[in-house]
C-alpha positions as CSV (number, residue, x, y, z in Angstrom):
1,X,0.0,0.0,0.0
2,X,3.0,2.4,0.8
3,X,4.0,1.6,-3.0
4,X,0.7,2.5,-4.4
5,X,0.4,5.4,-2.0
6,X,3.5,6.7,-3.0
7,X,3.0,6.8,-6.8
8,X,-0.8,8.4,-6.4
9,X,1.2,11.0,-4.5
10,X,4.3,11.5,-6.9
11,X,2.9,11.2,-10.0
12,X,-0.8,11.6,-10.3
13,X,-2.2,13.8,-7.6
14,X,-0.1,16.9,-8.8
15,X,-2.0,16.5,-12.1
16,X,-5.4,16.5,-11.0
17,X,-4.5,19.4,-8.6
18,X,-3.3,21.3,-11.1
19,X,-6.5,20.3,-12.8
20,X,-8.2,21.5,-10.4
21,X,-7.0,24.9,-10.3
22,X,-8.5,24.8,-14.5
23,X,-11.9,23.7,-12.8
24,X,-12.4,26.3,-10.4
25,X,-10.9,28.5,-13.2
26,X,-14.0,27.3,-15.4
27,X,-16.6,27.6,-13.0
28,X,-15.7,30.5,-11.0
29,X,-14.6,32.9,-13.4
30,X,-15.9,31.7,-16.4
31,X,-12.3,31.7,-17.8
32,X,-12.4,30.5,-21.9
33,X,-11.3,27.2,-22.8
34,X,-11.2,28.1,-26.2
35,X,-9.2,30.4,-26.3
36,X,-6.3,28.5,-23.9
37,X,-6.9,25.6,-25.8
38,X,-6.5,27.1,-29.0
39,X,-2.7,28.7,-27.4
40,X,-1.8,25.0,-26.6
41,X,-2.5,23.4,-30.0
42,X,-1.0,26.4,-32.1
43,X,1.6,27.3,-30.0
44,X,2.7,25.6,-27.0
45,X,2.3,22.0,-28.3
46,X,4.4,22.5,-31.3
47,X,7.0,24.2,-29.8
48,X,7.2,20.6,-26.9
49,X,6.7,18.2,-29.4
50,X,10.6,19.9,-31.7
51,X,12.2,20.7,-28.0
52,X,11.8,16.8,-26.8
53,X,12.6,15.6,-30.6
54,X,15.6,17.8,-31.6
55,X,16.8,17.2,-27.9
56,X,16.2,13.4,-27.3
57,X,18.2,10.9,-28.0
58,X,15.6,8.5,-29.3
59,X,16.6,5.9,-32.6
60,X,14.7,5.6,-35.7
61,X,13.9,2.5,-35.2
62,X,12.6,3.4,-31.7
63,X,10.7,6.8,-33.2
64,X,8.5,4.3,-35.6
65,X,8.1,1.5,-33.3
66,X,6.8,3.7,-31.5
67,X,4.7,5.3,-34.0
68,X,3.5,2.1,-35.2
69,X,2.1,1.0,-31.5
70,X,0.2,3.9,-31.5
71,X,-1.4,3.1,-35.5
72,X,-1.7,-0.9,-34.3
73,X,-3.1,0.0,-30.6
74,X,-6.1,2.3,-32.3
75,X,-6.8,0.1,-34.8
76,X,-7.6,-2.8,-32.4
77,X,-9.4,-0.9,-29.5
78,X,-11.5,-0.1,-32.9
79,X,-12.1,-3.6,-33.5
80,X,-12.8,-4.3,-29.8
81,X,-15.2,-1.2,-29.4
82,X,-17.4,-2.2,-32.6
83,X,-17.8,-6.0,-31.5
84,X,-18.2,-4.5,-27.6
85,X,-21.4,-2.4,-29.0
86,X,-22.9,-5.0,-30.9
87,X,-25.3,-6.5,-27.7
88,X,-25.8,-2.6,-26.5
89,X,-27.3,-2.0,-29.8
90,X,-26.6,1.6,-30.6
91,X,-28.2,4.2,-32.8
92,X,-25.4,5.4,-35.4
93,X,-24.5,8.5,-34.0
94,X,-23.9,7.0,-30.3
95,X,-22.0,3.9,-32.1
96,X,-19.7,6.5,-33.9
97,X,-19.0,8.3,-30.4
98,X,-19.1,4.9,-28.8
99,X,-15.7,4.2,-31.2
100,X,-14.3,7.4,-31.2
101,X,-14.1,7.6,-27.0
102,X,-12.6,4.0,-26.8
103,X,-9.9,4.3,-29.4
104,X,-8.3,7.2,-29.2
105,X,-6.7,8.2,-25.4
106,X,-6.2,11.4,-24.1
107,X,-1.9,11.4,-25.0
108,X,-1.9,14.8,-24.5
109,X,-2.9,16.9,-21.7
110,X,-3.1,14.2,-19.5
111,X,-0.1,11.3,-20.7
112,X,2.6,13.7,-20.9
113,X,2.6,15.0,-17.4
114,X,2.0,11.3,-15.7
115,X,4.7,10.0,-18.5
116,X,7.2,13.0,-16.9
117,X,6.4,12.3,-12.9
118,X,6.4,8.7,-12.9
119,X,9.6,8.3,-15.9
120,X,11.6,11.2,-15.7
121,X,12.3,13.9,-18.9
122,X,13.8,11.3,-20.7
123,X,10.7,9.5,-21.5
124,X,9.1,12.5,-22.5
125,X,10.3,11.9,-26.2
126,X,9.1,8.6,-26.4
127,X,5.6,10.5,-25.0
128,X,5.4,12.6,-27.9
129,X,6.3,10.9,-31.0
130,X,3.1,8.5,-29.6
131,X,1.4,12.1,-28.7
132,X,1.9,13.2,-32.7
133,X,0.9,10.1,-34.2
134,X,-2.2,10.0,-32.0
135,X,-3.0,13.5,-32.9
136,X,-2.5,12.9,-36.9
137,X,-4.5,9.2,-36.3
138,X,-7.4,11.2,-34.7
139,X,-7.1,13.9,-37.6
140,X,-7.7,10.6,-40.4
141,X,-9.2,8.1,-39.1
142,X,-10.8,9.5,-36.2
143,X,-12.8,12.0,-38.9
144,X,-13.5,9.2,-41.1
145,X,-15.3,7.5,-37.8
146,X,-17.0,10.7,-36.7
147,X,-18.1,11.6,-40.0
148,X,-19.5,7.9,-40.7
149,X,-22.3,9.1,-38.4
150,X,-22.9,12.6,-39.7
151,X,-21.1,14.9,-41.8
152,X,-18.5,15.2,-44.9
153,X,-15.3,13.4,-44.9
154,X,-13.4,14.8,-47.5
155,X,-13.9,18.3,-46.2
156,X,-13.4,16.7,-42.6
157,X,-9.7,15.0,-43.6
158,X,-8.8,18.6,-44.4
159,X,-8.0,19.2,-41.1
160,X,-5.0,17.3,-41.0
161,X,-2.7,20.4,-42.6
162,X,-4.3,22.5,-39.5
163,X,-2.3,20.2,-36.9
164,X,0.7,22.6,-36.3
165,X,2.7,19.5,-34.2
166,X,2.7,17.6,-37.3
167,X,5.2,20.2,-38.9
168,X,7.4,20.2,-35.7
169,X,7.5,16.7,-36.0
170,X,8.8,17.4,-39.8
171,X,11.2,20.4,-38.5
172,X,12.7,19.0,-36.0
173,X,13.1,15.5,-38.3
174,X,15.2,17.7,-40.9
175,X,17.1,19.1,-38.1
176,X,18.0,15.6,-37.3
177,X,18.5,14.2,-40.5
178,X,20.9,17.2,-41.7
179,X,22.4,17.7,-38.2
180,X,21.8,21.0,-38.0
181,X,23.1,23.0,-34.9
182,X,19.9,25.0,-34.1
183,X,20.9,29.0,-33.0
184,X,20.6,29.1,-28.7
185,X,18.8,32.4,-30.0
186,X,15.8,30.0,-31.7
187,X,15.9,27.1,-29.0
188,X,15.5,29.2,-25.7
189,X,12.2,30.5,-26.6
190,X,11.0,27.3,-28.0
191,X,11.8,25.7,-24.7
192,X,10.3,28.3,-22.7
193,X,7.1,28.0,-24.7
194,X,7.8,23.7,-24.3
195,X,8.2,24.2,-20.6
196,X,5.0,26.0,-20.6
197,X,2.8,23.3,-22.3
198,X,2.3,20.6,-19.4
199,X,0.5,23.0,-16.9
200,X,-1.5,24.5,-19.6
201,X,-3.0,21.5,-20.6
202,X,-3.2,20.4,-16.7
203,X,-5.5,23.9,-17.0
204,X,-7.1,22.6,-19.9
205,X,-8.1,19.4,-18.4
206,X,-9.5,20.8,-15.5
207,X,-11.7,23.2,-17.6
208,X,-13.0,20.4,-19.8
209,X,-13.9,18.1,-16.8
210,X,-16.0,21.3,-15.7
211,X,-18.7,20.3,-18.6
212,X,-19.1,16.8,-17.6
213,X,-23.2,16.1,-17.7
214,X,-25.1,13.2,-16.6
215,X,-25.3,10.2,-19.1
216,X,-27.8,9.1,-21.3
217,X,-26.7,6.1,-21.2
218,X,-24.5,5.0,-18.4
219,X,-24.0,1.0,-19.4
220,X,-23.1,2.0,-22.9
221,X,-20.5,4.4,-20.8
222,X,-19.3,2.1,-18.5
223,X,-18.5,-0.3,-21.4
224,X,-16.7,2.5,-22.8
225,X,-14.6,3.4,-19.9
226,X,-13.9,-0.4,-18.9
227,X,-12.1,-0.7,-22.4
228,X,-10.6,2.1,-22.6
229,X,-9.0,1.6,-18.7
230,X,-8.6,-1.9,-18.9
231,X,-8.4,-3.5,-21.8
232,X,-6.9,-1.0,-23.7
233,X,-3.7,-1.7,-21.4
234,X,-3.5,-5.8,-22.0
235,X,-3.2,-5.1,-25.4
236,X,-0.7,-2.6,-25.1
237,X,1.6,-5.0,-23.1
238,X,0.5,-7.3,-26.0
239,X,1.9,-4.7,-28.7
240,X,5.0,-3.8,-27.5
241,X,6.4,-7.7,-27.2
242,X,5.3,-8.2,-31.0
243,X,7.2,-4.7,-31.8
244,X,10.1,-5.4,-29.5
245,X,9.9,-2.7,-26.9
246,X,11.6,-2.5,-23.9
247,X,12.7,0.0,-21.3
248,X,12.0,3.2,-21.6
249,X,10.2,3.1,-24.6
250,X,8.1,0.1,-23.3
251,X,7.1,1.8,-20.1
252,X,5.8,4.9,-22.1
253,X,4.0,3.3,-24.8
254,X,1.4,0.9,-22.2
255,X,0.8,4.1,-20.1
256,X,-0.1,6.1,-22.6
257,X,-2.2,3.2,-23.9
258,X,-3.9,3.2,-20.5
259,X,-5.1,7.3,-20.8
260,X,-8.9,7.9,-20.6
261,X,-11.0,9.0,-23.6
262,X,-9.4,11.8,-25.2
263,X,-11.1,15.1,-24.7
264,X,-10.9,15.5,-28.4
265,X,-13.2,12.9,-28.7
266,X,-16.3,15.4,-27.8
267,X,-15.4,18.0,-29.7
268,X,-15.8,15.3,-32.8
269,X,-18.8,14.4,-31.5
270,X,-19.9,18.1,-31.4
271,X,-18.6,19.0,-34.5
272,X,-19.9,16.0,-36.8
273,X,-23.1,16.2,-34.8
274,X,-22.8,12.9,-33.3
275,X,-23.7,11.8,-29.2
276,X,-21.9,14.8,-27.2
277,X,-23.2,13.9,-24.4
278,X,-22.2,10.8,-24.0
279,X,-19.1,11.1,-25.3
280,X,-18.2,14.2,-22.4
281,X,-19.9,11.5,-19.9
282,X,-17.4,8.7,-21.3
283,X,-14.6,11.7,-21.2
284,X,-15.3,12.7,-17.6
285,X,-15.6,9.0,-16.2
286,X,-12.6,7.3,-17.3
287,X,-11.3,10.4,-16.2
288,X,-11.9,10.2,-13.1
289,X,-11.0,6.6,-12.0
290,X,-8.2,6.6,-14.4
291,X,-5.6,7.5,-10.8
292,X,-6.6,3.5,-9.7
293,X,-5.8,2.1,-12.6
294,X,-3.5,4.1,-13.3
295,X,-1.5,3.6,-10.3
296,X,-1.5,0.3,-10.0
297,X,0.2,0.3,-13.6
298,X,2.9,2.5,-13.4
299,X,3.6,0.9,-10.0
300,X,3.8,-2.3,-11.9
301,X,6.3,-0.4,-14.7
302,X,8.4,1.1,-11.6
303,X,9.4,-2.3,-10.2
């Protein structure tokens, strides 16, 4: 119990206090979400995704395993969500947010703080090559899913060029590639704004979790949240002794397999007028119990 007690306190507590400061912010002040969400994605996120790349010391080989976890690990929580909704027999927009919340996990806001507590600065590389990935997976196939319920999917797919980490992942790759010594001028500020990214999306988190409502229907998400908490993470262990991952890289890949539904995930739902509701209810409840399974995992990864 001293184990367990000690990693809740370490590395999981901090986050949901500093989410809570972003919940208060929400509900007290009526501070905009919007607006400091739209300052992560276009600025801060970029700008932490080409610091831990350019600065890392992570392989090629280890930067597309990785990559391909994430591809392989959404693909089969998609495969496990449709055959899980089959008895609960779902109207097409709740089945489409039904998918959408168990496949994709929150890797950002949420993964990259509890991937720097419990692992150390190191592992925050590893954290957002699987971040990036997640983020252009959501922007393909995660459209395609959301607009199989309502909406267009060509003009939906558009959205990809409008993912500003995807061309820090590009930057900092040709930095690599030509070994390019990048002017202290350039870097500081770009780590400044990096440094800046984890407790702005802490806020974030909080601010979301302020909009949580009342299911329509709560079986439907507790099936959700029971894949995406607990069998999301056996198959992550799964994937990463077929792709040959260990250390580091291992430990980083099955936590961030075992995130909660990505916040993401409602605005989809929103956007492609799907089931909001439920999928802020799925959102807010895996959430919420994710520090016990949580901790028992990293626990687990610490021994």
């Amino acid at each position: 119990m001293n184990v367990f007690a000690s990693v809740f306190a370490s590395d999981i507590l901090p986050i949901f206090l500093v989410a809570a400061v972003g919940y208060l912010l929400a509900k007290r002040v009526d501070a905009s979400v919007k607006t400091l969400s739209s300052v992560a994605f276009n600025a801060l996120s970029p700008c932490l995704v080409f610091d831990q790349l350019v600065t890392s010391h992570i392989t090629r080989s280890e930067f597309g395993r990785m990559a391909l976890f994430c591809v392989l690990l959404t693909l089969a929580m998609g495969v496990v969500a449709r055959l899980a909704a089959i008895p609960l027999r779902l109207n097409r927009q709740t089945l489409s947010s039904f998918l959408l919340v168990v496949m994709f996990s929150n890797s950002g806001n949420y993964a990259l703080p509890v991937v720097l507590f419990a692992f150390g600065r190191d592992a925050l590389a590893y954290a957002s090559v699987y971040f990036v990935v997640s983020a252009i997976v959501v922007y393909t196939l995660g459209v395609f899913v959301a607009a199989s319920g309502h909406g267009n999917v060509r003009q939906a797919l558009a959205g990809i060029v409008r993912v500003p980490a995807v061309y820090a992942v590009a930057a900092a790759g040709l930095i690599l590639a030509t070994h390019t010594n990048v002017p202290m001028a350039v870097m500081r500020p770009i780590a400044l704004l990096s440094d800046a990214a984890i407790p702005v999306m802490l806020l974030i988190l909080g601010m979301q979790l302020e909009r949580a409502v009342v299911p329509d229907r709560p079986a439907a998400v507790s099936v959700a949240v029971g894949l995406s908490l607990v069998v999301a993470p056996v198959i992550g262990v799964a994937l990463t002794i077929v792709l040959g991952l260990s250390g580091v890289a291992r430990q980083v890949a099955i936590v961030c397999a075992s995130m909660p539904a990505a916040v993401i995930t409602t605005v989809l739902a929103l956007e492609f007028d799907l089931d909001p509701s439920f999928a802020t209810s799925a959102v807010f409840l895996s959430t919420i119990l994710s520090p016990v399974t949580l901790v028992l995992l990293i626990a687990y990864l610490q021994r």
